[in-house]
DSSP file (Angstrom, degrees, kcal/mol; ACC not computed):
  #  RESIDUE AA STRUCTURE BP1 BP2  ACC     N-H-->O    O-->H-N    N-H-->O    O-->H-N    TCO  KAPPA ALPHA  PHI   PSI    X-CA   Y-CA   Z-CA
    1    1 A X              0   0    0      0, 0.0     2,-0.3     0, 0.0    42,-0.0   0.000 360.0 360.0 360.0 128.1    2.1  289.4 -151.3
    2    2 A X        -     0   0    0      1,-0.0     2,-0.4    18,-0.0     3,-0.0  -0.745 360.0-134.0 -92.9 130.2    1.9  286.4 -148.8
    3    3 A X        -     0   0    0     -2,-0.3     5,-0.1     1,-0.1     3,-0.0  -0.727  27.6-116.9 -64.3 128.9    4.1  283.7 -149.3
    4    4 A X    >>  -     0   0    0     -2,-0.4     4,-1.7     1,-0.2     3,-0.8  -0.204  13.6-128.0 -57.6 159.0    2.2  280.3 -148.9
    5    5 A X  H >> S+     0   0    0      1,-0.2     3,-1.6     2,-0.2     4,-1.5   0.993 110.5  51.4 -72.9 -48.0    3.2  278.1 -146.2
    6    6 A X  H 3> S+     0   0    0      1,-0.3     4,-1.3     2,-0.2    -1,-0.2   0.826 112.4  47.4 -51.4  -6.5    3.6  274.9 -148.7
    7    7 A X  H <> S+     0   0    0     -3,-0.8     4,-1.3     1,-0.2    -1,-0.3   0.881 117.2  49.2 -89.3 -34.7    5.9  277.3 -150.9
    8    8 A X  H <X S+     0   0    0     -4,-1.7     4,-0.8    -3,-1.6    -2,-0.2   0.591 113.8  39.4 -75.9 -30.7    7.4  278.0 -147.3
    9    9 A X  H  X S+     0   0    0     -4,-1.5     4,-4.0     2,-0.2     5,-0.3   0.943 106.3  65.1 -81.8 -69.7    7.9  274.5 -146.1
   10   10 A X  H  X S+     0   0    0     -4,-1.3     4,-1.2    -5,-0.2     3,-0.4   0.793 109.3  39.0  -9.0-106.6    9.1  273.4 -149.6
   11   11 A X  H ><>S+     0   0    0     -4,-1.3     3,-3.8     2,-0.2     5,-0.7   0.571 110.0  57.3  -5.5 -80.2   12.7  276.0 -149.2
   12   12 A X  H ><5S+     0   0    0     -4,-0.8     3,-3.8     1,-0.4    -1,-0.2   0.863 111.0  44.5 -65.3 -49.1   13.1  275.2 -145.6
   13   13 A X  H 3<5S+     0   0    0     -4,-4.0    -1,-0.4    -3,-0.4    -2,-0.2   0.828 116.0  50.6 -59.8 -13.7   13.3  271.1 -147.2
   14   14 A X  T <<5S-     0   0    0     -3,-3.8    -2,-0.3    -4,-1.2    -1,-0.3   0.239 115.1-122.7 -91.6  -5.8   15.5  272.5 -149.7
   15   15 A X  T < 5 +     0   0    0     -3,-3.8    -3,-0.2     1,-0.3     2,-0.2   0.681  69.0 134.8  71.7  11.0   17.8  274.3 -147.4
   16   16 A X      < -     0   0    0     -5,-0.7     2,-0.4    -6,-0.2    -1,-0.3  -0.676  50.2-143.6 -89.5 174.5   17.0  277.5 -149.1
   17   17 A X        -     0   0    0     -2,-0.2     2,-0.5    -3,-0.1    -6,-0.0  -0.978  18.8-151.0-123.2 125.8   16.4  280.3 -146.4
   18   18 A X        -     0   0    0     -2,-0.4     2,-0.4   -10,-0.1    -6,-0.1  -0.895  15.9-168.5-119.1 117.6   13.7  282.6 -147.4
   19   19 A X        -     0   0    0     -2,-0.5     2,-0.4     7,-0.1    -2,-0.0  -0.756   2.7-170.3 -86.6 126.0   13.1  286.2 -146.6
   20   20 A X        +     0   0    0     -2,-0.4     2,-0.3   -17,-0.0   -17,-0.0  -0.934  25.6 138.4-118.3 119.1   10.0  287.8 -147.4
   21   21 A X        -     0   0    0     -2,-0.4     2,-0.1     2,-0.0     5,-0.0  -0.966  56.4 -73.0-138.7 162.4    9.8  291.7 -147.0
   22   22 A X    >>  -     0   0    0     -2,-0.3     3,-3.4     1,-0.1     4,-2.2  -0.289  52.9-104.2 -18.5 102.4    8.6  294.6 -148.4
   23   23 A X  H 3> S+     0   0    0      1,-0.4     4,-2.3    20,-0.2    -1,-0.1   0.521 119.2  49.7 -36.2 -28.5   10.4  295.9 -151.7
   24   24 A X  H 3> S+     0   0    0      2,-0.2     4,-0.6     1,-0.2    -1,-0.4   0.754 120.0  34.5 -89.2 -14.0   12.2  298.5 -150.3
   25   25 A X  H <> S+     0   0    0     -3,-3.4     4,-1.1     2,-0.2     5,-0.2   0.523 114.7  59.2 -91.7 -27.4   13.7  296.4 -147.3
   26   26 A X  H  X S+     0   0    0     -4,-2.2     4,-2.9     2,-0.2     3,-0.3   0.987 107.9  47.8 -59.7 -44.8   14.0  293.1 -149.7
   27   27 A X  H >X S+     0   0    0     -4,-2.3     3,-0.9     1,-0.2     4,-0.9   0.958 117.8  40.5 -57.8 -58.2   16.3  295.3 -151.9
   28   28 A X  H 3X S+     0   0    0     -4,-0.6     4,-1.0     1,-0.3    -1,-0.2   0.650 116.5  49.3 -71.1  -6.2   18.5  296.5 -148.6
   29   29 A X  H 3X S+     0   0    0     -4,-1.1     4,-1.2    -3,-0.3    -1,-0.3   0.826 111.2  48.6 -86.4 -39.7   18.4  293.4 -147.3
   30   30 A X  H << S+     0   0    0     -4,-2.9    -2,-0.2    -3,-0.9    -3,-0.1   0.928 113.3  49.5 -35.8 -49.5   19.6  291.9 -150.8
   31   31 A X  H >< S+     0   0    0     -4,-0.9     3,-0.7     1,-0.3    -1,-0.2   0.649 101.8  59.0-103.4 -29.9   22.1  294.3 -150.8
   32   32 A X  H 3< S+     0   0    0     -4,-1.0     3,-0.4     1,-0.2    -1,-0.3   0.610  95.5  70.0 -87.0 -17.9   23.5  293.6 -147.1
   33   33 A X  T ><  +     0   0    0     -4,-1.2     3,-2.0     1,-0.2    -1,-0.2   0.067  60.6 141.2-108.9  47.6   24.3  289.9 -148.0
   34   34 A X  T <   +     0   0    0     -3,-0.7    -1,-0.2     1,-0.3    -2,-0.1   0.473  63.2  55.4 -35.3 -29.2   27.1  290.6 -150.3
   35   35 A X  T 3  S+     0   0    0     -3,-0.4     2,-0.5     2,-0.1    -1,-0.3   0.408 100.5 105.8-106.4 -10.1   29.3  287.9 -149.4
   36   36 A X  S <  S-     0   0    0     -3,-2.0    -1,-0.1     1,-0.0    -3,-0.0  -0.893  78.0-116.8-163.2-152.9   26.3  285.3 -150.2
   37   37 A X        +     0   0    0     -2,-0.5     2,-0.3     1,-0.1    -2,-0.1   0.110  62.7 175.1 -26.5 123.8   24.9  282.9 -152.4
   38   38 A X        -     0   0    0     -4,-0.1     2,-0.1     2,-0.0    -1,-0.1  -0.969  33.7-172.5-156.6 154.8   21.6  284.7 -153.4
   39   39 A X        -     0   0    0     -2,-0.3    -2,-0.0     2,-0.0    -9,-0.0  -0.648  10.5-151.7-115.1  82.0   18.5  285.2 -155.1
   40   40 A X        +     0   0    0     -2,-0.1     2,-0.1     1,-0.1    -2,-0.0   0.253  11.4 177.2 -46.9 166.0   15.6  287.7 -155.6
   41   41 A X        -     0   0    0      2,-0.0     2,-0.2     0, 0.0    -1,-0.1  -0.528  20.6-175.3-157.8  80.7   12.3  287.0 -156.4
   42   42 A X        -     0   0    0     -2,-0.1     2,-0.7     2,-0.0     3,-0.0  -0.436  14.4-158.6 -77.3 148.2   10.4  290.8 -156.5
   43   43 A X        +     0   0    0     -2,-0.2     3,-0.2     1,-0.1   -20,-0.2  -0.938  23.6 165.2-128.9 103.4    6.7  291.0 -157.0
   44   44 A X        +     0   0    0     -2,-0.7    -1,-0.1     1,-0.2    -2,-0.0   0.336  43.4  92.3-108.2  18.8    6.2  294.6 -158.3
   45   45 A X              0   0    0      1,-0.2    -1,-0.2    -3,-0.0    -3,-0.0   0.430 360.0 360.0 -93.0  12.7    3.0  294.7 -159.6
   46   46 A X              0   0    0     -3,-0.2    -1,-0.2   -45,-0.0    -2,-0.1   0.275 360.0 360.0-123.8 360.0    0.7  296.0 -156.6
């Protein structure tokens, strides 16, 4: 699933940082930033 760029811009003005990968690298990636502030957002349906 492609993020749009306005969804893309939107974060960056918001200071959030957004990663978009693939479920099985979003989870390890989740999982490697243990020490912080985070959120998921999974799209499993495809």
């Amino acid at each position: 699933m492609k993020v749009p760029e306005e969804t893309r811009k939107f974060l960056e003005s918001e200071g959030i940082r957004l990663i978009a990968k693939e479920t099985e690298e979003a989870c390890k990636t989740y999982n490697e930033l243990k020490d912080k502030k985070k959120v998921a957002l999974l799209h499993l349906t495809c």
